[in-house]
N, C-alpha and C positions, 0 to 999 in steps of 0.2 A: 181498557186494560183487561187481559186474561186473566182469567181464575188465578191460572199457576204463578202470572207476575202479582197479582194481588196478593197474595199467601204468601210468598217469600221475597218479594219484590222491598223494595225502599222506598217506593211512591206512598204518599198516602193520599187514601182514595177512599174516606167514608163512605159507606151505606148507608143514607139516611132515608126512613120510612117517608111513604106518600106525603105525611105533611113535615117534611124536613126536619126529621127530630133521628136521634140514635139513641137509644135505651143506655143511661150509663151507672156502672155500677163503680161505688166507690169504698172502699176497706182502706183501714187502718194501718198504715204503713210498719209503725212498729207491733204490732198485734196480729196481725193479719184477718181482723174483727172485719167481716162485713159490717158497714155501719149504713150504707141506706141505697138506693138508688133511684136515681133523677134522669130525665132527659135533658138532651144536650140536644142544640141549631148548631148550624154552621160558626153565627156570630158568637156563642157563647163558648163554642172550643175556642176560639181566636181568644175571646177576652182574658178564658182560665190562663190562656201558655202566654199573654202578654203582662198579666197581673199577679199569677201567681195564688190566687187562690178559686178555691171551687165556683164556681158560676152555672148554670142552669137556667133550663128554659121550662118558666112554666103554662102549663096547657090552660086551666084555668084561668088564670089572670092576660094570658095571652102576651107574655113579655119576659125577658131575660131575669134573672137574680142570682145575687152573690150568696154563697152559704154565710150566716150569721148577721147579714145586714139587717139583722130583726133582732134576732138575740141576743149577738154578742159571741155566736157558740163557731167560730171561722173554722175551715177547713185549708190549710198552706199546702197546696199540692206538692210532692214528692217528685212523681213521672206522671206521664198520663201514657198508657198503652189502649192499644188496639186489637181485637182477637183475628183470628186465624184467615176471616175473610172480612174484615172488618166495615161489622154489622154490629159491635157490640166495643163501647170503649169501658177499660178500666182508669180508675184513677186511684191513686194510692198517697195518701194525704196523711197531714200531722192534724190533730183535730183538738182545736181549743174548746172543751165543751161536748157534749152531747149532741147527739144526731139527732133524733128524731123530734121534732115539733110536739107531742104529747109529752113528753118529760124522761124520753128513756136514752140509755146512752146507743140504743142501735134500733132502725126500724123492724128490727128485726126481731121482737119482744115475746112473741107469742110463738108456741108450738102447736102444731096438731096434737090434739088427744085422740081425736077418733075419727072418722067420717064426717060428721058435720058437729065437733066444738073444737077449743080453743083452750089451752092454758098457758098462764102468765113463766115466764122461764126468764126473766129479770126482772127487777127493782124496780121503780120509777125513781129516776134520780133529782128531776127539779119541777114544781108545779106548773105548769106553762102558763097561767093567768097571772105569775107574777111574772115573768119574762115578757110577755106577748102583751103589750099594753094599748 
């Protein structure tokens, strides 16, 4: 496929990195909150747009998973889009629950303060050792 039919084209035609993954980023459909982002496989897009909620590939465990099938905290995907040369999916989800695994509602919790620290820029909204058992 050509660049040009890739970019504006109707095919889809993911770019996924050397070990078959595509960096995905997912935001809150009514918020427009980035809430976290995950890698996606081949099989784990198929599973999201046939089941309908977030799915992901993890590098760690070396195997596919559902958002919340640990928590409780699901992600009902919206749409799932793709960026300009797509090398980058979005997905835009209803989110039962908090995102991030440490207890925040976005992995997104912390700001730069300076050069090398960190400050806190939300809440922690649930303790994860009572979730994650």
């Amino acid at each position: 496929m050509s660049a040009k039919e890739c970019e504006v084209g109707m095919q889809l035609d993911v770019k996924f990195n050397e070990d078959g993954l595509v960096p995905a980023i997912v935001q809150d459909a009514a918020t427009g909150d980035v809430l976290m982002m995950a890698w996606m496989n081949d099989a784990a897009i198929k599973h999201t747009m046939e089941c309908g909620n977030a799915t992901f590939y993890s590098r760690s465990r070396k195997k596919m998973w559902v958002k919340g099938e640990s928590s409780g905290h699901t992600q009902k995907v919206i749409d799932l889009r793709v960026d300009c040369d797509q090398d980058t999916v979005l997905m835009r989800v209803e989110s039962a629950g908090p995102a991030c695994h440490v207890g925040y509602q976005t992995c997104f919790y912390r700001a730069l303060e300076s050069a090398d620290s960190l400050k806190f820029v939300e809440e922690r909204v649930f303790d994860p050792a009572d979730v994650y058992k």
